[in-house]
MIDRENFI-918945 format. One record per residue: x, y, z of N, C-alpha, C in turn; residue in one letter; residue number from 1. Coordinates in steps of 0.1 Angstrom, whole numbers, padded with zeros to 4 digits. Layout:
+-------+-------+-------+-------+-------+-------+-------+-------+-------+------+------+
!   nxx !   nyy !   nzz !  caxx !  cayy !  cazz !   cxx !   cyy !   czz ! resn ! resi !
+-------+-------+-------+-------+-------+-------+-------+-------+-------+------+------+
!     X !     Y !     Z !     X !     Y !     Z !     X !     Y !     Z !    A !  NUM !
...
+-------+-------+-------+-------+-------+-------+-------+-------+-------+------+------+
//
This chain:
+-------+-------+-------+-------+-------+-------+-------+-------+-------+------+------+
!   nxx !   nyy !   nzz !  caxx !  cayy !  cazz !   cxx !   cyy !   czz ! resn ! resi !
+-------+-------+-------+-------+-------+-------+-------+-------+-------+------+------+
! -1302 !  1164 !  0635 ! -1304 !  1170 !  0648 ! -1294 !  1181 !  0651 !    X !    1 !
! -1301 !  1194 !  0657 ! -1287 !  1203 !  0655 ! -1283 !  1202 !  0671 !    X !    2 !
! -1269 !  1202 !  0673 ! -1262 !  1200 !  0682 ! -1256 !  1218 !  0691 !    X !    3 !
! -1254 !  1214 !  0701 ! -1256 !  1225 !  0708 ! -1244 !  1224 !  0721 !    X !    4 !
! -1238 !  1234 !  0721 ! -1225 !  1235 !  0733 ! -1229 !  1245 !  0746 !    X !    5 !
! -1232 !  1246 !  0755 ! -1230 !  1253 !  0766 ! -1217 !  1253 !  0774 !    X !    6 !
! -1205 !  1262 !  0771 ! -1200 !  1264 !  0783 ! -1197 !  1275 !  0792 !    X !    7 !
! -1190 !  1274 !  0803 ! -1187 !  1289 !  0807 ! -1175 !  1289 !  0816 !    X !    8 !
! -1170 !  1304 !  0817 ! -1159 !  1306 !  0822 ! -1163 !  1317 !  0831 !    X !    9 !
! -1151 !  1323 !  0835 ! -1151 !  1332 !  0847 ! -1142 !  1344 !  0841 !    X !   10 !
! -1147 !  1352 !  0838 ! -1136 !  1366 !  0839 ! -1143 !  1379 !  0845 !    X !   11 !
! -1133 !  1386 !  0852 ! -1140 !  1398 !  0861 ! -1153 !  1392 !  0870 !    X !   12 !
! -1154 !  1382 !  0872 ! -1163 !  1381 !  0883 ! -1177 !  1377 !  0871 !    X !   13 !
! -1175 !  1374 !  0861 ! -1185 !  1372 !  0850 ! -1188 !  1363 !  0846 !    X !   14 !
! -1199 !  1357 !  0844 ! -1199 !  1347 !  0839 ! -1201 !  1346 !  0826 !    X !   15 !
! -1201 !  1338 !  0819 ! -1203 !  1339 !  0803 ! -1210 !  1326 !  0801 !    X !   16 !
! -1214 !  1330 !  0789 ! -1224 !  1317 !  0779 ! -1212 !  1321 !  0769 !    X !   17 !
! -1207 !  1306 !  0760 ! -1204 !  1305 !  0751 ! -1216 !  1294 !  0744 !    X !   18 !
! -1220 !  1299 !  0732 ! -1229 !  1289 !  0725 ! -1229 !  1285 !  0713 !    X !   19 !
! -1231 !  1272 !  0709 ! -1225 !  1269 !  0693 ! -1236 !  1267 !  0688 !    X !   20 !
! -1240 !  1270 !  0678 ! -1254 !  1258 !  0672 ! -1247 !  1262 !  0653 !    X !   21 !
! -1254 !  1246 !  0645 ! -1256 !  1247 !  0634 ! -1269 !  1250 !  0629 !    X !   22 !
! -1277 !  1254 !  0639 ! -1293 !  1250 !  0634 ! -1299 !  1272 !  0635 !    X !   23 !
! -1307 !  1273 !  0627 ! -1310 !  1291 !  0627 ! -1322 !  1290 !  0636 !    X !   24 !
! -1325 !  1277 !  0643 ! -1339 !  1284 !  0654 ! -1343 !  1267 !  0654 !    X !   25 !
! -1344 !  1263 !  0669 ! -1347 !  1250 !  0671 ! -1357 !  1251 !  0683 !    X !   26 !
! -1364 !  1241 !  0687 ! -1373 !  1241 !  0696 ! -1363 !  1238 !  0710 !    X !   27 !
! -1367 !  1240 !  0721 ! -1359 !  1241 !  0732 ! -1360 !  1224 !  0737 !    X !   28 !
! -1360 !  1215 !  0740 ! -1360 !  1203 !  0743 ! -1361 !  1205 !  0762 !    X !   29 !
! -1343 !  1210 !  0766 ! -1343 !  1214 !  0779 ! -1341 !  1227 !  0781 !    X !   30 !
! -1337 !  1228 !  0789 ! -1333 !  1241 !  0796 ! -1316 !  1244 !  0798 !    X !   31 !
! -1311 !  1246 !  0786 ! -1293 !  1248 !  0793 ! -1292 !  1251 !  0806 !    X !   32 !
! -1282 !  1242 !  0814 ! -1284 !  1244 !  0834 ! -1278 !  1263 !  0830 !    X !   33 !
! -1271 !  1268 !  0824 ! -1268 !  1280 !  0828 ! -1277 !  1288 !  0826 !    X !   34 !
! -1286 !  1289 !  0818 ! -1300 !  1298 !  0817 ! -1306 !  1297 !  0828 !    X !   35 !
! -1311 !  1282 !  0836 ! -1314 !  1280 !  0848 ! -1305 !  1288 !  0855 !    X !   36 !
! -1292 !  1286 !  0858 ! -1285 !  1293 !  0869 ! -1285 !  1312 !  0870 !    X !   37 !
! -1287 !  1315 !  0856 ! -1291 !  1326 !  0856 ! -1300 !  1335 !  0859 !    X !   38 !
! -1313 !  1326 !  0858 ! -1321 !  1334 !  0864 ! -1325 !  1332 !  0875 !    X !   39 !
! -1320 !  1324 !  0885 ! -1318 !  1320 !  0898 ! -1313 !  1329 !  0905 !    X !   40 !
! -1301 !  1337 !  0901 ! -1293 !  1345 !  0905 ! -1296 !  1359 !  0903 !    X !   41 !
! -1301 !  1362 !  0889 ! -1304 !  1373 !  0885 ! -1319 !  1378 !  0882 !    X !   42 !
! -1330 !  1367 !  0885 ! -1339 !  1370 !  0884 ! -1350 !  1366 !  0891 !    X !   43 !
! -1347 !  1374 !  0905 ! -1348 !  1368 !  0917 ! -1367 !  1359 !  0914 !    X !   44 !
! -1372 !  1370 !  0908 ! -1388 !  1371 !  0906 ! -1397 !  1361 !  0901 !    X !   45 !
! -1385 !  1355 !  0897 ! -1389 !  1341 !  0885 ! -1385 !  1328 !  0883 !    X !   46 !
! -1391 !  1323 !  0879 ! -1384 !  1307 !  0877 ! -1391 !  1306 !  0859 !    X !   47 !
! -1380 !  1295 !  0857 ! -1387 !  1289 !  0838 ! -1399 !  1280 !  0843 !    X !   48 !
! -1407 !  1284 !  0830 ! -1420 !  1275 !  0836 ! -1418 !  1259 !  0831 !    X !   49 !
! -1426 !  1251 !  0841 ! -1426 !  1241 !  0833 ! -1439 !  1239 !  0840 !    X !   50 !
! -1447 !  1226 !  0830 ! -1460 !  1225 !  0830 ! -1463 !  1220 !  0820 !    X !   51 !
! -1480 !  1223 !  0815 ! -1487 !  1217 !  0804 ! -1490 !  1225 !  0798 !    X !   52 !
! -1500 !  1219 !  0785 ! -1511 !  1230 !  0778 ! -1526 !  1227 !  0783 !    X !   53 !
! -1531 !  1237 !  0783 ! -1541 !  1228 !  0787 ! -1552 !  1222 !  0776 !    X !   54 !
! -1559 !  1216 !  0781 ! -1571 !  1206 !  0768 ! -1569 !  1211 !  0757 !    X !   55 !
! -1579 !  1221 !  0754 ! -1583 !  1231 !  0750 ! -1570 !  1233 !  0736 !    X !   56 !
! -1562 !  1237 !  0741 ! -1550 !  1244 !  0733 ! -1540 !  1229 !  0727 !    X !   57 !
! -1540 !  1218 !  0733 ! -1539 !  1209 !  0727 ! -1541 !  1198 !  0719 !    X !   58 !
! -1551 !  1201 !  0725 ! -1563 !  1198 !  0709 ! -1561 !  1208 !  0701 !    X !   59 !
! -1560 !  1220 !  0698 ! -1560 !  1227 !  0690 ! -1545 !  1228 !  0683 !    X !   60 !
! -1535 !  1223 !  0692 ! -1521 !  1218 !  0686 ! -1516 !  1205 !  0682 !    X !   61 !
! -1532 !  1198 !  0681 ! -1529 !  1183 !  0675 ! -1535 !  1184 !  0660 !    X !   62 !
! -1547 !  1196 !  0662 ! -1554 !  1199 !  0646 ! -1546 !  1207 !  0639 !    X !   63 !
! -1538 !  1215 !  0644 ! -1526 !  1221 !  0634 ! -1520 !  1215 !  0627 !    X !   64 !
! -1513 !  1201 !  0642 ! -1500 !  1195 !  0633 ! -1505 !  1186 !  0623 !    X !   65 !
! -1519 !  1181 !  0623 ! -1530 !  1172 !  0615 ! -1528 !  1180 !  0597 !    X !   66 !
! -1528 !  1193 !  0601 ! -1532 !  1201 !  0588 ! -1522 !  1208 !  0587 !    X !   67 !
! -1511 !  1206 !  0586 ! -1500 !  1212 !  0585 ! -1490 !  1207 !  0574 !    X !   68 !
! -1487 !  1216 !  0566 ! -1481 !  1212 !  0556 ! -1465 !  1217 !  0557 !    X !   69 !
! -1454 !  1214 !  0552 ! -1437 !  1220 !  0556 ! -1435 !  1230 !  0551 !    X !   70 !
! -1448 !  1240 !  0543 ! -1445 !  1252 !  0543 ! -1453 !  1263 !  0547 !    X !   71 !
! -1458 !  1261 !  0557 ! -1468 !  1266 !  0571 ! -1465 !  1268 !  0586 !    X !   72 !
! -1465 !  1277 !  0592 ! -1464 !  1281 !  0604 ! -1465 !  1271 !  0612 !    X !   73 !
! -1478 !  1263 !  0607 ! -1482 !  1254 !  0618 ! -1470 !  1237 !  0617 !    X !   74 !
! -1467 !  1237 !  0608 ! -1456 !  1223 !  0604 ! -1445 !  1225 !  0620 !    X !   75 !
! -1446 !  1234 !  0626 ! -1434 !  1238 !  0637 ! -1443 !  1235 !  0646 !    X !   76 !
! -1454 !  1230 !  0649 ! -1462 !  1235 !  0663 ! -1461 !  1213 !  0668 !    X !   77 !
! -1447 !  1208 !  0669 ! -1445 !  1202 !  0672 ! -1444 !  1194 !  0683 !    X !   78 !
! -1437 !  1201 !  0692 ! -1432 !  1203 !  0703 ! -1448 !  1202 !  0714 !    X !   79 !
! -1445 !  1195 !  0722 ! -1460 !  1193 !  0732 ! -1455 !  1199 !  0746 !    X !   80 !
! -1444 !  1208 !  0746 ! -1441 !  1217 !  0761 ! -1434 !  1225 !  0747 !    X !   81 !
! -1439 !  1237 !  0743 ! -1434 !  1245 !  0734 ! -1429 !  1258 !  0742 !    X !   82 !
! -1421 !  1260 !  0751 ! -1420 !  1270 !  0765 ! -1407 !  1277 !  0758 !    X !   83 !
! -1400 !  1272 !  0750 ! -1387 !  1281 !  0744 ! -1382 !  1277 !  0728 !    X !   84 !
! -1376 !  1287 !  0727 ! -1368 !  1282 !  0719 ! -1352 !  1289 !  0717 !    X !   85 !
! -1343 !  1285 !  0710 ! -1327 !  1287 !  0708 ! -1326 !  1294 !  0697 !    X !   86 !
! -1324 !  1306 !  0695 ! -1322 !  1314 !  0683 ! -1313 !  1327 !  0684 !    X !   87 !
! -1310 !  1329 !  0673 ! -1300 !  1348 !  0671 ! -1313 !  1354 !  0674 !    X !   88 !
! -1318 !  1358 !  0681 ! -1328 !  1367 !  0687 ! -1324 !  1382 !  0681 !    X !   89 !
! -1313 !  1387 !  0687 ! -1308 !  1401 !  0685 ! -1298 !  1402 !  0670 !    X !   90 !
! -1297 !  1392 !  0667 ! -1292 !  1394 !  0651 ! -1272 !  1395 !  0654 !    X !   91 !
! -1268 !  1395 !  0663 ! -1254 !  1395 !  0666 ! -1244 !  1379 !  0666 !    X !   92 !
! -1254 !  1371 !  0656 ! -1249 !  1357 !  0657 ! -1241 !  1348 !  0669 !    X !   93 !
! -1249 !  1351 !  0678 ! -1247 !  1342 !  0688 ! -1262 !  1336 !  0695 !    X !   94 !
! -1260 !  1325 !  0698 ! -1277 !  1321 !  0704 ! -1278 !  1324 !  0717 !    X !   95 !
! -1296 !  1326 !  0713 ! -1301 !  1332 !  0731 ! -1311 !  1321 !  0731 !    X !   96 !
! -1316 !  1320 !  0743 ! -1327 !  1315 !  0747 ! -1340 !  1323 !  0750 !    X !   97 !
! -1352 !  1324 !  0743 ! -1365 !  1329 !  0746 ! -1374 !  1320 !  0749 !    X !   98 !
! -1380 !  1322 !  0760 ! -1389 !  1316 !  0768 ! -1398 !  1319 !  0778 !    X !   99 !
! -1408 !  1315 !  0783 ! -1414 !  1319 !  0792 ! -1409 !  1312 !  0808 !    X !  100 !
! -1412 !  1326 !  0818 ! -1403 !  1328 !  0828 ! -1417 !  1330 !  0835 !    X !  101 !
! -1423 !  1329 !  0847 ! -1434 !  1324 !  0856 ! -1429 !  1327 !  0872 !    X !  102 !
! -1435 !  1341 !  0875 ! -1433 !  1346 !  0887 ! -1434 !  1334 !  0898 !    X !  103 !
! -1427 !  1335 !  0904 ! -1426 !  1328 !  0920 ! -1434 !  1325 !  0930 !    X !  104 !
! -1438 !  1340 !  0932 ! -1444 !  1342 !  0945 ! -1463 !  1348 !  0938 !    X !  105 !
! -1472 !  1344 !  0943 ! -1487 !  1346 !  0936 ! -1487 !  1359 !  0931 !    X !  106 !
! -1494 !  1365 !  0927 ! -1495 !  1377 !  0923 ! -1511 !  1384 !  0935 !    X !  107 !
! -1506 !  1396 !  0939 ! -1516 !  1401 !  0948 ! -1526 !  1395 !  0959 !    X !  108 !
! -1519 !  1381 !  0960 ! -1521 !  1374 !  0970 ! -1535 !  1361 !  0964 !    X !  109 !
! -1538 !  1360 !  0952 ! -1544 !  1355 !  0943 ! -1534 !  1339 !  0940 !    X !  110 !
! -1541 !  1332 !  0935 ! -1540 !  1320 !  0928 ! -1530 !  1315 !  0920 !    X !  111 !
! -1528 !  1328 !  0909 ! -1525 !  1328 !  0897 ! -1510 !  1335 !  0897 !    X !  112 !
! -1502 !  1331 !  0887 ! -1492 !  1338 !  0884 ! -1487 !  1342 !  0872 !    X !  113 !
! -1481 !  1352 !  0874 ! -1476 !  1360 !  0859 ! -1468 !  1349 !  0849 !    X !  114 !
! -1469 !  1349 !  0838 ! -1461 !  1342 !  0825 ! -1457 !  1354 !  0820 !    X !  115 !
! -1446 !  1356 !  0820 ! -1435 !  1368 !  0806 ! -1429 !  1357 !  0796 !    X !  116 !
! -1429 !  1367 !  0786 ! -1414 !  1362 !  0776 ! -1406 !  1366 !  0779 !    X !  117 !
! -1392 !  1363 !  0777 ! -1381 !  1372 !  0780 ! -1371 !  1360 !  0770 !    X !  118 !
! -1360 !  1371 !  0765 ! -1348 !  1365 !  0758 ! -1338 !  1370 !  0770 !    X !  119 !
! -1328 !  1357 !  0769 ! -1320 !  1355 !  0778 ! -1304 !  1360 !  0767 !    X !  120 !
! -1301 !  1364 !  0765 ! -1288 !  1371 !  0751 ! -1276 !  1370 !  0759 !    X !  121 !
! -1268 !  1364 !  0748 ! -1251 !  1366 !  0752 ! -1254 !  1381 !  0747 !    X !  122 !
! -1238 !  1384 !  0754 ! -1233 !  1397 !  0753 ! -1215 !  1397 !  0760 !    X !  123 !
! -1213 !  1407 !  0756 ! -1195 !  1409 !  0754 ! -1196 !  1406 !  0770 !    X !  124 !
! -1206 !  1413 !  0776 ! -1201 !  1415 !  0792 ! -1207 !  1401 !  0798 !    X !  125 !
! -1214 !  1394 !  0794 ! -1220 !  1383 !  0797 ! -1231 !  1378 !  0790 !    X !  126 !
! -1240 !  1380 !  0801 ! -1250 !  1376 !  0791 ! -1264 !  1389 !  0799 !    X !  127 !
! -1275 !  1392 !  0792 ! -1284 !  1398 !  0797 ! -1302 !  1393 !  0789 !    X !  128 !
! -1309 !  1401 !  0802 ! -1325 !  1395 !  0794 ! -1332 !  1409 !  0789 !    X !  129 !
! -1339 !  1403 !  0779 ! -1346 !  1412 !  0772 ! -1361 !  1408 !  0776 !    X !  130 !
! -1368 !  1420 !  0779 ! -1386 !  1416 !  0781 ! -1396 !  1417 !  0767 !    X !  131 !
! -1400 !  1407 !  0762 ! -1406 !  1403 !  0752 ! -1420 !  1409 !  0752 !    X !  132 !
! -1423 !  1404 !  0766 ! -1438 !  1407 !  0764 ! -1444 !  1403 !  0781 !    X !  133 !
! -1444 !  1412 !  0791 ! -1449 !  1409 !  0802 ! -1459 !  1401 !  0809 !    X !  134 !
! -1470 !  1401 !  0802 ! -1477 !  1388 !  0805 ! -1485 !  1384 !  0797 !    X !  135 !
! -1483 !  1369 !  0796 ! -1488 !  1362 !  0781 ! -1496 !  1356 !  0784 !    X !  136 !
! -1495 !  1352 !  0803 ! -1506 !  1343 !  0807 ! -1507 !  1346 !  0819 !    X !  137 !
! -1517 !  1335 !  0830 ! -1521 !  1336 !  0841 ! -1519 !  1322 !  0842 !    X !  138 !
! -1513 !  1315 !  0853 ! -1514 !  1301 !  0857 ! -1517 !  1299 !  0868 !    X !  139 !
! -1525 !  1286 !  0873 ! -1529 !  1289 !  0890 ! -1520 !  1277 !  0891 !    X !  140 !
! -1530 !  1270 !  0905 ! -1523 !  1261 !  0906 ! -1525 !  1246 !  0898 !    X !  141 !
! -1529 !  1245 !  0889 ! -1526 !  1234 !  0881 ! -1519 !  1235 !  0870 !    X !  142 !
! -1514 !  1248 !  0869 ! -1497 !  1251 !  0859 ! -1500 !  1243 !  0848 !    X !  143 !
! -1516 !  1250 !  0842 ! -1520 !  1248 !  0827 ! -1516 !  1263 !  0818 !    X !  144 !
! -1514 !  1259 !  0806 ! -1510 !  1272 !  0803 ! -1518 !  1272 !  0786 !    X !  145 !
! -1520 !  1281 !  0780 ! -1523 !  1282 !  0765 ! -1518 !  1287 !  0755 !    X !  146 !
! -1503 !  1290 !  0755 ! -1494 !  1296 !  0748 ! -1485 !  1287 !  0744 !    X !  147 !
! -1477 !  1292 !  0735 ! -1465 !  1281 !  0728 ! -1459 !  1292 !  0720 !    X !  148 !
! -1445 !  1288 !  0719 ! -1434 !  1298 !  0711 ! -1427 !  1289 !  0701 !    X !  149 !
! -1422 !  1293 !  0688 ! -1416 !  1285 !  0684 ! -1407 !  1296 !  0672 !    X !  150 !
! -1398 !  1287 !  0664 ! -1390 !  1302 !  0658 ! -1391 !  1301 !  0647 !    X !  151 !
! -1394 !  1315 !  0639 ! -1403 !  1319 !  0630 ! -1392 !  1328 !  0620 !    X !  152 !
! -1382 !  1317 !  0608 ! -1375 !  1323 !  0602 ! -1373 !  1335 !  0592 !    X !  153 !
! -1371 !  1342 !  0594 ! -1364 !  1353 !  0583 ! -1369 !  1352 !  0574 !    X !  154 !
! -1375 !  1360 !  0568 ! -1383 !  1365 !  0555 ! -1393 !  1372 !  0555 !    X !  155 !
! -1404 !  1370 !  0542 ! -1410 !  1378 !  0543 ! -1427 !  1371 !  0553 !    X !  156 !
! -1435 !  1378 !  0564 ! -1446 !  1373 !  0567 ! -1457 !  1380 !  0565 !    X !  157 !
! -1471 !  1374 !  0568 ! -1478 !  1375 !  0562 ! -1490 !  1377 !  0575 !    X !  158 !
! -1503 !  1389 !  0575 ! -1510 !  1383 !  0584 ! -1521 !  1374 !  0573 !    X !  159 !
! -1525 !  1361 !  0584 ! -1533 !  1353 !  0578 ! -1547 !  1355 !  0569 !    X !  160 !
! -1551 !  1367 !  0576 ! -1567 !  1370 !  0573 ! -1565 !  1382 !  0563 !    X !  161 !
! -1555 !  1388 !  0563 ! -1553 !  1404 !  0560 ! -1542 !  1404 !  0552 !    X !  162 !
! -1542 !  1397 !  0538 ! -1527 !  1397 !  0533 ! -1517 !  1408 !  0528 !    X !  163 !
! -1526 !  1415 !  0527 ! -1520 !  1430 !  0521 ! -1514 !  1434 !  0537 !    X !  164 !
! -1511 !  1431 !  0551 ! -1503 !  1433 !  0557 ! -1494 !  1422 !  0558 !    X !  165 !
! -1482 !  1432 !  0559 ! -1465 !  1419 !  0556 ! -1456 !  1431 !  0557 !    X !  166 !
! -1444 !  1424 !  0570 ! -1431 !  1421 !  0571 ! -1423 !  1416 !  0566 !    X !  167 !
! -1410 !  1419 !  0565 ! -1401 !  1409 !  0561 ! -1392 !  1415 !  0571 !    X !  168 !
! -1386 !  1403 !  0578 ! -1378 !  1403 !  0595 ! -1362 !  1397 !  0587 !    X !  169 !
! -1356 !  1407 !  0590 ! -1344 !  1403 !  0583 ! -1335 !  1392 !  0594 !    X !  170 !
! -1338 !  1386 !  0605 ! -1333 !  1381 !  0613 ! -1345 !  1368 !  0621 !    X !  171 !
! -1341 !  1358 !  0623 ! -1351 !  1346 !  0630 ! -1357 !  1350 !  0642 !    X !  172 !
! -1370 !  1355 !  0646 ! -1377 !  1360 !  0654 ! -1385 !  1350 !  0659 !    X !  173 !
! -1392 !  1352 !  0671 ! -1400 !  1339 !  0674 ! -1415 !  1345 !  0673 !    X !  174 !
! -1422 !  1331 !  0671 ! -1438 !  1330 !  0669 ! -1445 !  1324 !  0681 !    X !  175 !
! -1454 !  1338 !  0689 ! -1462 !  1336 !  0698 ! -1474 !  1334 !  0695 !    X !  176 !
! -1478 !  1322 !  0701 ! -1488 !  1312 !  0695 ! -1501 !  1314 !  0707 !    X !  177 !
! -1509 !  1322 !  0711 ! -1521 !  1319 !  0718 ! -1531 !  1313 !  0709 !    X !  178 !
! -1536 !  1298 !  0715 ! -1543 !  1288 !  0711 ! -1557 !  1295 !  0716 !    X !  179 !
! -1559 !  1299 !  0720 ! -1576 !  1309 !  0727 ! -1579 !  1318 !  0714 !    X !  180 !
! -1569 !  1326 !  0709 ! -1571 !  1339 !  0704 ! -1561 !  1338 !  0687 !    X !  181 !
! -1549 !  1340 !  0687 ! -1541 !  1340 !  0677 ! -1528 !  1339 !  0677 !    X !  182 !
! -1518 !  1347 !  0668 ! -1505 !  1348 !  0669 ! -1499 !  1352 !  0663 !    X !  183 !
! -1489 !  1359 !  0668 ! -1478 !  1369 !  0666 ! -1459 !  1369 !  0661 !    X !  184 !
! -1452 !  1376 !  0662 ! -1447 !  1373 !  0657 ! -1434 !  1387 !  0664 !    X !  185 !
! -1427 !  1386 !  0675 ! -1421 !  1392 !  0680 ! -1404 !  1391 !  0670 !    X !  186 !
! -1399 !  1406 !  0670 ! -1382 !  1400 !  0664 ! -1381 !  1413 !  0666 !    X !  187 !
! -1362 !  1416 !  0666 ! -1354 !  1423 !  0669 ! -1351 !  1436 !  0659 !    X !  188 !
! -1349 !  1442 !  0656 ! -1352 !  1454 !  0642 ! -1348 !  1465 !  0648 !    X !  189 !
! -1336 !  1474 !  0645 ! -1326 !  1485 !  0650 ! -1328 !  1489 !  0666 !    X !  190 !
! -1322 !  1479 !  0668 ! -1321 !  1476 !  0687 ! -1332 !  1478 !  0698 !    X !  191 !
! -1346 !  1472 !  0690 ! -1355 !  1468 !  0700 ! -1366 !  1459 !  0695 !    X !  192 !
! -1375 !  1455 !  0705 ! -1382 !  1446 !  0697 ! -1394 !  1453 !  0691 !    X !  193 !
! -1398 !  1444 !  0680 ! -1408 !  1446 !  0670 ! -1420 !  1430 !  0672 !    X !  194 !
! -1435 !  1436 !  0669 ! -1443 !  1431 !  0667 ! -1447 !  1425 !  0657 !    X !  195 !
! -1452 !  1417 !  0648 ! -1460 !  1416 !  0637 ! -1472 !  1405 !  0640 !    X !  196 !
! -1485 !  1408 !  0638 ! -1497 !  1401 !  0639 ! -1495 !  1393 !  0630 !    X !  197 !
! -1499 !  1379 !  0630 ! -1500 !  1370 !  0620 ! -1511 !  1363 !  0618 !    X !  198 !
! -1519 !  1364 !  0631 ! -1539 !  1364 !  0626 ! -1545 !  1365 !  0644 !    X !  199 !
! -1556 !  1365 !  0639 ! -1561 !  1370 !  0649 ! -1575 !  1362 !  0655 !    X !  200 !
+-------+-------+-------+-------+-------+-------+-------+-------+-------+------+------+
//
């Protein structure tokens, strides 16, 4: 089980994340309270989602882990609230948190609300978020969702249908999972983010 430290201190009015891990990309279990407190503070727009998957997509995350072998994408699709995960996101060896972040307030006076990704990153001055991917979903009010993230180690990838396309992500990137459609494969590569399809 990889173990994991959150602390924080105060300099210049700053808050800091110090973070330890032994593990290169783990599934998020909770929510470290300072991720929470951070985007309480700093992101006024949003809250972390929490919720379900819906039918549909978990059933289709019970037939993965059914057919899933430990050296397959799907062997990770463990997790039954897959909303984050703990990884070097930006390649500076320290861990961030990426996850989906779920507007507050309805969107245009509608039902539904926005799902983003966003990486949450230490940094010298503190900590800051990075936008992954704006909207991954729409949730109303029964805060069903059909997405899942999980982290998608270093090396070389492959898209599923199309093998003659391949990356090789020199840093642990995470894998965006739409159970409707397909999945991807977001990571960091000379100071911004990069895409890679992994089927469709």
């Amino acid at each position: 089980m990889a173990q994991n430290i959150f602390t924080s201190c105060k300099l210049r009015k700053t808050l800091f994340i110090i973070v330890a891990f032994v593990s290169p990309g783990i599934l998020a279990d909770s929510v470290p309270t300072l991720i929470t407190e951070y985007v309480t503070a700093h992101m006024e727009e949003y809250e972390i989602f929490s919720g379900k998957l819906n039918e549909w997509s978990e059933n289709s995350r019970q037939s993965y882990i059914q057919h899933a072998s430990s050296e397959n994408i799907y062997a990770t699709f463990t997790s039954p609230e897959p909303w984050s995960v703990i990884i070097d996101f930006n390649g500076d060896s320290k861990k961030d948190w990426v996850g989906f972040l779920v507007t507050r307030a309805n969107l245009d006076g509608s039902r539904k609300r926005r799902v983003s990704l966003y990486c949450i990153c230490t940094s010298v001055e503190g900590y800051e978020s990075i936008l992954i991917n704006k909207w991954v979903w729409a949730v109303h009010q029964d805060n069903l969702i059909g997405v899942g993230v999980f982290p998608a180690p270093a090396g070389p990838k492959f898209n599923h249908f199309e093998f003659q396309q391949s990356a090789n992500i020199s840093i642990t990137g995470v894998t965006f999972m739409n159970y409707e459609k397909g999945s991807k494969i977001y990571f960091w590569d000379k100071g911004e983010v990069k895409t890679f399809i992994t089927s469709d």
